[in-house]
C-alpha positions as CSV (number, residue, x, y, z in Angstrom):
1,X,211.4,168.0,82.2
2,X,214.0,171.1,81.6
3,X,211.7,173.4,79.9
4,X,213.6,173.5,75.8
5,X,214.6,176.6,74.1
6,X,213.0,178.1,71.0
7,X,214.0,181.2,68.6
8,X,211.5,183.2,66.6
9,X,212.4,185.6,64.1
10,X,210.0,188.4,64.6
11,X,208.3,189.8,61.4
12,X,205.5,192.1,61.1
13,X,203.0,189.9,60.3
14,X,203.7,188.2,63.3
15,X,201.8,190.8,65.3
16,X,198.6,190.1,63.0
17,X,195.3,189.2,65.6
18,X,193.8,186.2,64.4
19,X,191.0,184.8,66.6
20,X,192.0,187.0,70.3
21,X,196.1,186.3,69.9
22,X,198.3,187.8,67.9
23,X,199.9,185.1,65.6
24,X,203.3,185.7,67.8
25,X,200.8,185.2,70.9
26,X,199.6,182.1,69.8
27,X,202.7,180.3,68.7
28,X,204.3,181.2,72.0
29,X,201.7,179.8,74.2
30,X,201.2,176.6,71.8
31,X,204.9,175.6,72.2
32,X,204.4,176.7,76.0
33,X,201.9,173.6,76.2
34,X,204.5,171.5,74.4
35,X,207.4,172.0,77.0
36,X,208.9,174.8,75.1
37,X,209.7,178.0,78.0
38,X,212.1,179.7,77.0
39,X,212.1,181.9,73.8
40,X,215.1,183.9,72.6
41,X,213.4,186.8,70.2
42,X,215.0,188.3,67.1
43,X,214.4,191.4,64.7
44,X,216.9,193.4,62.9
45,X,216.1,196.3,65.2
46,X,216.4,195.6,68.6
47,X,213.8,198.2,69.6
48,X,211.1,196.1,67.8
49,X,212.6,193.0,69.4
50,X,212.5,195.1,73.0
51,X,208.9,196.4,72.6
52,X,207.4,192.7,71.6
53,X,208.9,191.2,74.7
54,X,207.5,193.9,76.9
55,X,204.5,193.2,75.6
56,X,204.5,189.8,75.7
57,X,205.6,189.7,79.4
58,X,202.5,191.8,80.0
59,X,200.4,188.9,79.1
60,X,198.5,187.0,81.7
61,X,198.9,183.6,80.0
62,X,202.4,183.9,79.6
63,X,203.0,185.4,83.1
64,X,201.1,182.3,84.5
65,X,203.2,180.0,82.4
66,X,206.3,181.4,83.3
67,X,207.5,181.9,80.0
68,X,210.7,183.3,79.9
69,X,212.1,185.6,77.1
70,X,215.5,187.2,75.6
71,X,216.7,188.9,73.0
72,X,218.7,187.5,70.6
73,X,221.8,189.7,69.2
74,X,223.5,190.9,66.2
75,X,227.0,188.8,67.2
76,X,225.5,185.7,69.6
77,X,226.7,182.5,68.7
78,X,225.5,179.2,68.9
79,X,226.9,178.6,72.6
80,X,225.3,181.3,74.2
81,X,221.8,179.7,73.4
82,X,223.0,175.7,73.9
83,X,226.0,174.6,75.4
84,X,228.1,172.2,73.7
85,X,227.1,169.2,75.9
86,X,223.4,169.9,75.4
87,X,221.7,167.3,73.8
88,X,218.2,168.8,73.2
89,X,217.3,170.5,70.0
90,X,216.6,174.3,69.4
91,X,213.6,175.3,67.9
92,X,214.0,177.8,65.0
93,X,210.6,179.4,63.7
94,X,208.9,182.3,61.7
95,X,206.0,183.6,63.5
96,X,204.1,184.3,61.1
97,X,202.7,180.3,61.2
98,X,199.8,179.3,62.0
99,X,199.6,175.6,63.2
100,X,197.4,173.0,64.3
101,X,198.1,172.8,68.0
102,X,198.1,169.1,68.0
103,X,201.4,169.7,65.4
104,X,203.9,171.0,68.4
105,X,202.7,168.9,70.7
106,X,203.5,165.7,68.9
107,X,206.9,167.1,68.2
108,X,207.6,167.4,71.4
109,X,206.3,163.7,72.3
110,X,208.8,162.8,69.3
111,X,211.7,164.7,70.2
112,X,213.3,162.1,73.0
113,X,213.1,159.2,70.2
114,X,215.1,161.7,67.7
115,X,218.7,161.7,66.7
116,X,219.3,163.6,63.7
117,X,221.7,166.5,63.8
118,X,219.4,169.1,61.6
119,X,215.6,168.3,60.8
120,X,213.1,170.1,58.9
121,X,209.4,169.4,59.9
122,X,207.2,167.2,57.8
123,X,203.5,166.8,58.8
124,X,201.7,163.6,58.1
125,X,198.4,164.1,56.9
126,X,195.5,161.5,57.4
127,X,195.7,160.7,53.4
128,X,199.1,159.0,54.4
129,X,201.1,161.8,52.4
130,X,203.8,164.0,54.2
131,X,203.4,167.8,53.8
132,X,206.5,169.8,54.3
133,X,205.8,172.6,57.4
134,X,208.1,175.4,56.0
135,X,209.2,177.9,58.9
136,X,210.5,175.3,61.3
137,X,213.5,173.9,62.0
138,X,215.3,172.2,64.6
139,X,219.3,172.4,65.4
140,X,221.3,170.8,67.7
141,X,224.5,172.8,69.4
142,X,227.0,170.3,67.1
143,X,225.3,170.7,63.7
144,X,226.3,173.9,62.4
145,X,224.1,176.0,65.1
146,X,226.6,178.8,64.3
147,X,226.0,178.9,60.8
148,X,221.7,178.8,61.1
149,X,222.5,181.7,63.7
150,X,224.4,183.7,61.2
151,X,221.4,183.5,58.3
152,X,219.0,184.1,60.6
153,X,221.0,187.3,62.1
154,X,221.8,188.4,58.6
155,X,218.0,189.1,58.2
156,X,216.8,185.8,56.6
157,X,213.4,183.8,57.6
158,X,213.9,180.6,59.2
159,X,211.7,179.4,55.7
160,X,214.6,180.6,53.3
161,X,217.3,179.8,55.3
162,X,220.2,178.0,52.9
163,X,222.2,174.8,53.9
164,X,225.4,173.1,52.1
165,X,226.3,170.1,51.0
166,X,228.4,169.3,54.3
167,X,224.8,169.9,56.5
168,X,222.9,166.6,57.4
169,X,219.4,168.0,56.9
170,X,216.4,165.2,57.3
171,X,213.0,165.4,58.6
172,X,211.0,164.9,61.4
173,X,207.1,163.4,60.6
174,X,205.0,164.1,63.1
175,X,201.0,163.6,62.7
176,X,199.0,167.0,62.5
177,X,196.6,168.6,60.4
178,X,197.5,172.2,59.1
179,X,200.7,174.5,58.8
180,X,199.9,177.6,57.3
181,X,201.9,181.0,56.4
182,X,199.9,184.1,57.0
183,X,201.1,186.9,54.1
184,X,198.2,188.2,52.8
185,X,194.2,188.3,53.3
186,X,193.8,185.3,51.7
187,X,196.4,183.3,53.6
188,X,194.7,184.9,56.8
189,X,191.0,184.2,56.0
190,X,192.3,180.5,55.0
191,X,194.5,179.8,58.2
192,X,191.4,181.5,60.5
193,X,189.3,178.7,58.7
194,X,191.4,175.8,59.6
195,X,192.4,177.4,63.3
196,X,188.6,177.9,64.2
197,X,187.9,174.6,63.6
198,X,190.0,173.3,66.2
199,X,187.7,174.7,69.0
200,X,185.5,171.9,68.1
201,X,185.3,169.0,70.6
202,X,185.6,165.1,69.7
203,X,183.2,164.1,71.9
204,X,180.4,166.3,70.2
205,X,177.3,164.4,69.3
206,X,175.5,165.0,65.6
207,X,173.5,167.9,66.9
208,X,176.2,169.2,67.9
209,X,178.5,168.6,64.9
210,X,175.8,169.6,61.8
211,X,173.9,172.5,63.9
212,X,175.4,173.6,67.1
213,X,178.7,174.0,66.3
214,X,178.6,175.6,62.6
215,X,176.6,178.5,64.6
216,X,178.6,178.5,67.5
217,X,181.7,179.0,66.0
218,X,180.3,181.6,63.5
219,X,179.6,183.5,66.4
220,X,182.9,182.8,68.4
221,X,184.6,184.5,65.2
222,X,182.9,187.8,66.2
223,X,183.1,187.4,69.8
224,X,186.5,187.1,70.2
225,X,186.6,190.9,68.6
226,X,185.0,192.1,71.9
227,X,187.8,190.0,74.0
228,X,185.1,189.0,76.5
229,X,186.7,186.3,79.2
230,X,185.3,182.9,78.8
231,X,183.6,182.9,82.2
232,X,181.6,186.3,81.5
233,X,180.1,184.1,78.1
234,X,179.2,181.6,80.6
235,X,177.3,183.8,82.5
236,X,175.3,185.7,79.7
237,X,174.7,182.0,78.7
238,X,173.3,180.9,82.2
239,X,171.6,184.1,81.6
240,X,170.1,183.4,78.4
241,X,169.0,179.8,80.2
242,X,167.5,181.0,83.2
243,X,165.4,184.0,81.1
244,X,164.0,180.8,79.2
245,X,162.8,179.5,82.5
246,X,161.2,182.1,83.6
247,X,159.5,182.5,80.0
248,X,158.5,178.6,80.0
249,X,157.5,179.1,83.4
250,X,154.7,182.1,82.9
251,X,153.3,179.5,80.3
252,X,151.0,181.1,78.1
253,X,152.0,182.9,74.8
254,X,155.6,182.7,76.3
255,X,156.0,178.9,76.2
256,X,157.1,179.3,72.8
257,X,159.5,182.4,73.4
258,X,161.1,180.5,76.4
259,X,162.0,177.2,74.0
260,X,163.1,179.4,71.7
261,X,165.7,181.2,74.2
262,X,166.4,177.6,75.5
263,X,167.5,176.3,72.4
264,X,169.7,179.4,71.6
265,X,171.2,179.0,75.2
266,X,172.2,175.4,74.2
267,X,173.9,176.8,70.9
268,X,175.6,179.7,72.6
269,X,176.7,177.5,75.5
270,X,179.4,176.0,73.1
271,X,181.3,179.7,72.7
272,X,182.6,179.7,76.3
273,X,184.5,176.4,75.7
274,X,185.3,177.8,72.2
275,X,186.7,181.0,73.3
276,X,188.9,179.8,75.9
277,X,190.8,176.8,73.7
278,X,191.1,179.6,71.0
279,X,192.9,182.0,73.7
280,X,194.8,179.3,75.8
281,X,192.3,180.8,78.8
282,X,191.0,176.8,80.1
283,X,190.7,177.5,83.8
284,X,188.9,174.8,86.8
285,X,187.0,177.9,87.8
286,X,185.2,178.4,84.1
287,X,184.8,174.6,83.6
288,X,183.0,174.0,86.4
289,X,181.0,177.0,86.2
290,X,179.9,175.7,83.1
291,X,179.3,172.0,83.7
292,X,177.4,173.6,87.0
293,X,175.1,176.2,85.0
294,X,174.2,173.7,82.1
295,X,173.0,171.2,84.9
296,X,171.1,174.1,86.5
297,X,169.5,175.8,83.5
298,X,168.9,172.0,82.4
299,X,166.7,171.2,85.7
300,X,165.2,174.6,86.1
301,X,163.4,174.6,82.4
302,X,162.3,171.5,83.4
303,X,161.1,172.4,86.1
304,X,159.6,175.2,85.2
305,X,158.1,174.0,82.2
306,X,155.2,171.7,84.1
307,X,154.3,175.3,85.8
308,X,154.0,176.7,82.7
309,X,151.7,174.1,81.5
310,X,149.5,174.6,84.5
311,X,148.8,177.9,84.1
312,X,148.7,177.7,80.4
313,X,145.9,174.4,81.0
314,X,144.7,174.4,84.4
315,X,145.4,171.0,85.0
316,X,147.1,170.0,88.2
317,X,148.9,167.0,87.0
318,X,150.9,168.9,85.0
319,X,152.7,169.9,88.7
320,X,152.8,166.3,89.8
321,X,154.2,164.9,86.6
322,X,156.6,167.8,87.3
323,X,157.7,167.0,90.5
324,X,158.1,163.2,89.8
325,X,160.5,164.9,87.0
326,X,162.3,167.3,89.6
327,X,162.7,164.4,91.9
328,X,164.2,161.5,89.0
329,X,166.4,164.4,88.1
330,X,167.9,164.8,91.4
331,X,167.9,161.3,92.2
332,X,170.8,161.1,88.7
333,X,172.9,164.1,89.7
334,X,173.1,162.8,93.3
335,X,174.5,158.9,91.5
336,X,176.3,161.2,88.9
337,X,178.2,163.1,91.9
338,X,178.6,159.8,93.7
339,X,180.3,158.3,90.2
340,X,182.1,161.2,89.4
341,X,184.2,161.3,93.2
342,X,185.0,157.5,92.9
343,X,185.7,157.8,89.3
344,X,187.4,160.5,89.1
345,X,184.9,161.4,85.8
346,X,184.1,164.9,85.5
347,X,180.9,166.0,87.1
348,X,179.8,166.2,82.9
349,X,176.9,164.3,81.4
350,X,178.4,164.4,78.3
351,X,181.2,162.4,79.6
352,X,179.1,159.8,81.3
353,X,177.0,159.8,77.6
354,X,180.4,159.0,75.8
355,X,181.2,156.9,78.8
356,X,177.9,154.6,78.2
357,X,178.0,154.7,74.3
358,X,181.3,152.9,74.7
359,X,180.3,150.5,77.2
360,X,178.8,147.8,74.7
361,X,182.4,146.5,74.2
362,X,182.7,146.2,77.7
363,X,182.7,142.1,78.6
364,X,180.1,142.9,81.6
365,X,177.5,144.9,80.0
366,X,176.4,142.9,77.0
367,X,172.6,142.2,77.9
368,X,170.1,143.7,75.2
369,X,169.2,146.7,77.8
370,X,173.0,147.6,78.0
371,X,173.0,147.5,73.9
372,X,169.4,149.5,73.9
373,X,171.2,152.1,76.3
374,X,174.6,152.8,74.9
375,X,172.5,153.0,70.9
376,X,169.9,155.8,72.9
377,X,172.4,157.4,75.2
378,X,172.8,160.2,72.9
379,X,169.5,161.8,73.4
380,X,170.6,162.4,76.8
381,X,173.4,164.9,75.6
382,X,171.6,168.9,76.6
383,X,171.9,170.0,72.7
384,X,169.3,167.0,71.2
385,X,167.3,167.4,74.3
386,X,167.5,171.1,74.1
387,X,166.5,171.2,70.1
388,X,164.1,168.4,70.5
389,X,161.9,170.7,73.7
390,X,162.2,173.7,71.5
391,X,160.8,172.0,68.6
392,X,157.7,170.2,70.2
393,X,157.3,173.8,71.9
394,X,157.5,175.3,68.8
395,X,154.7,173.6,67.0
396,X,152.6,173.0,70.0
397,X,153.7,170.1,71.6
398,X,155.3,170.9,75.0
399,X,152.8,168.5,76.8
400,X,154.1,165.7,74.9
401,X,157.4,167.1,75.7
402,X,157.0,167.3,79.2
403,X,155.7,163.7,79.0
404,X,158.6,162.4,77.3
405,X,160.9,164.2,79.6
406,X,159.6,162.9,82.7
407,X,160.0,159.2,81.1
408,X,163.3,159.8,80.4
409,X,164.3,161.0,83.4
410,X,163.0,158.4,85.4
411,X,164.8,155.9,83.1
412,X,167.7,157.7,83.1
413,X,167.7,157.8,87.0
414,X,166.9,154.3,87.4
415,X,170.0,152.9,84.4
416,X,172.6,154.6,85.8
417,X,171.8,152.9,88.9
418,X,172.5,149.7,87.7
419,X,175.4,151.0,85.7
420,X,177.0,152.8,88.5
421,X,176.6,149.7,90.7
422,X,178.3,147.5,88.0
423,X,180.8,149.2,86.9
424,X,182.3,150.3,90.8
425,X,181.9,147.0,91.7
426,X,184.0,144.5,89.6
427,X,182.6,141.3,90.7
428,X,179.1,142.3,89.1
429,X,180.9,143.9,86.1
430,X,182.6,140.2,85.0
431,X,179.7,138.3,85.6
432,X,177.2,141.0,83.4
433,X,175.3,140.9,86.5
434,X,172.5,143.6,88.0
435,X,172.5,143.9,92.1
């Protein structure tokens, strides 16, 4: 698809950071993931409009995007932006918006389907009602493209620009959630609110949604002041993890010390993830670093753990119940990695959790284990498993823990067996059958 064009009208709240990107930052890259790449830039002094594409261009994002940027002039018209037998709209917008990134994106999924000459955004919240999204408009090159040009070069916001009764102005719904103008500290504080909780996944599970996340996200506010790369939080994580295995390990008066550090590695393992949807910085390399050192803190506590217990009790069968863990363990990440490549599933248990959940509506697995399994497959996701160890640590239990694990495992292990089998071969999938 030709990448569409876009103008801003540069203001001085645009440059306000919010979150690690300047509001101007984020807007840019948001429409960059919606098939906008090419921005014409405007302020009333060309030197401001010079230095904010300088350093804009400097931005990694935007370089790897290949985002392109100009400067619009005092005197441009309409044609030198769209030519006259362009049918695609220009995007006209303030940026000092913040919006809910879903908001661009489904305008441009609604864009081919549009007609209208001149449109104003309207936002279609989940009550039903529409919400107008001041700060946006879009123009086509036959709709009076000269005469938005000349407001806009004449100093004006695209939010107060001024149309006549001969302009066909109508509006463009799109589903979203916020659109919010950032003029004062309240406006910020309230538009940080709304943008942080976009960093919050779907698929998150109700430890996840009432504990993890509130105290994730609280920190991600702060962290993003240090401008720490996503990948370097997954390593302090993984650090964070693996000191909690070699706590749990020692045993002793460190068993409780070591589920207390495993727990705050589960709730400090969301900020990576956080971080880089909040800064457009989503790379292969830092997702599979952290699906690889969640899988590897995972095992190693629970490894580690029966070790502890030995030299915390003195009992040997502490060691084999571990081992019988280490091995059920093993035996699911080999099936998982086996899934995963003929799948094409990420190499995520959360995904295969979801995955399962969801497979009760399936025709082939409607037996009463298949119905038991997708009901408990949430207490395989790492942060109920992580909070339920570090509470049976806490108050003493980490034998029944370590019991409870090793039963898991092993039925874990053993299900997605079965499942696996079923659902990559179709045959046994219709008939509900297990091989």
């Amino acid at each position: 698809m030709k990448d569409r064009k876009a103008v801003i009208v540069l203001s001085q709240s645009g440059q306000k950071k919010m979150l690690g990107l300047s509001l101007r930052q984020r807007l840019i890259l948001n429409a960059s993931e919606a098939g906008w790449g090419e921005f014409w830039l405007f302020h009333p002094d060309r030197d401001q409009a010079q230095k904010a594409v300088f350093e804009l261009s400097s931005d990694r994002r935007i370089l790897k995007r290949n985002i392109r940027f100009r400067i619009l002039d005092q005197g441009d018209s309409g044609e030198r932006l769209l030519s006259a037998a362009d049918e695609d709209y220009l995007l006209l917008m303030d940026d000092n918006r913040v919006l809910d990134p879903g908001i661009l994106l489904s305008l441009g999924e609604n864009l081919p389907s549009f007609t209208q000459p001149l449109a104003r955004l309207e936002i279609r919240g989940k009550d039903g009602h529409n919400q107008p999204c001041p700060g946006l408009l879009l123009v086509r090159s036959q709709a009076g493209l000269d005469r938005v040009l000349n407001q806009v070069l004449a100093g004006k916001p695209v939010s107060r620009l001024e149309f006549g009764s001969d302009d066909i102005l109508s509006s463009l719904v799109v589903p979203g959630g916020f659109a919010l103008a950032v003029s004062d500290r309240e406006s910020f504080n309230r538009a940080r609110h709304w943008l942080l909780q976009t960093a919050r996944k779907p698929q998150d599970g109700v430890v996840a949604r009432l504990i993890n996340r509130p105290i994730s996200l609280f920190l991600t506010r702060y962290f993003l002041y240090l401008n720490l790369h996503p990948v370097v939080q997954s390593i302090v994580t993984l650090a964070v993890g693996l000191l909690s295995v070699v706590f749990v390990g020692y045993g002793r008066q460190l068993l409780v010390p070591g589920g207390i550090l495993f727990e705050l590695a589960s709730i400090i393992d969301g900020c990576d993830g956080e971080n880089a949807r909040l800064t457009y910085r989503i790379t292969r390399t830092g997702r599979a670093l952290d699906i690889s050192a969640d899988a590897f803190t995972f095992v190693s506590f629970f490894t580690a753990l029966p070790l502890g217990l030995y030299r915390t009790y003195g009992e040997r069968t502490w060691l084999y119940l571990g081992g019988f863990t280490l091995l059920s363990m093993v035996v699911f990440y080999l099936q998982l990695i086996n899934y995963a490549r003929k799948t094409g599933l990420n190499y995520n248990i959360v995904a295969v959790v979801k995955e399962v959940e969801a497979s009760q509506n399936l025709p082939g697995f409607q037996n009463v284990l298949d119905r038991l399994a997708s009901r408990l497959a949430f207490i395989f996701r790492r942060d109920f498993f992580s909070l339920a160890a570090f509470i049976l640590i806490v108050v003493g239990l980490a034998r029944l823990a370590m019991v409870l694990v090793a039963v898991l495992a092993f039925l874990e292990a053993v299900y997605f067996y079965f499942y696996s089998q079923r659902k990559l071969t179709p045959g046994l999938q219709r008939k509900g059958e297990l091989p």
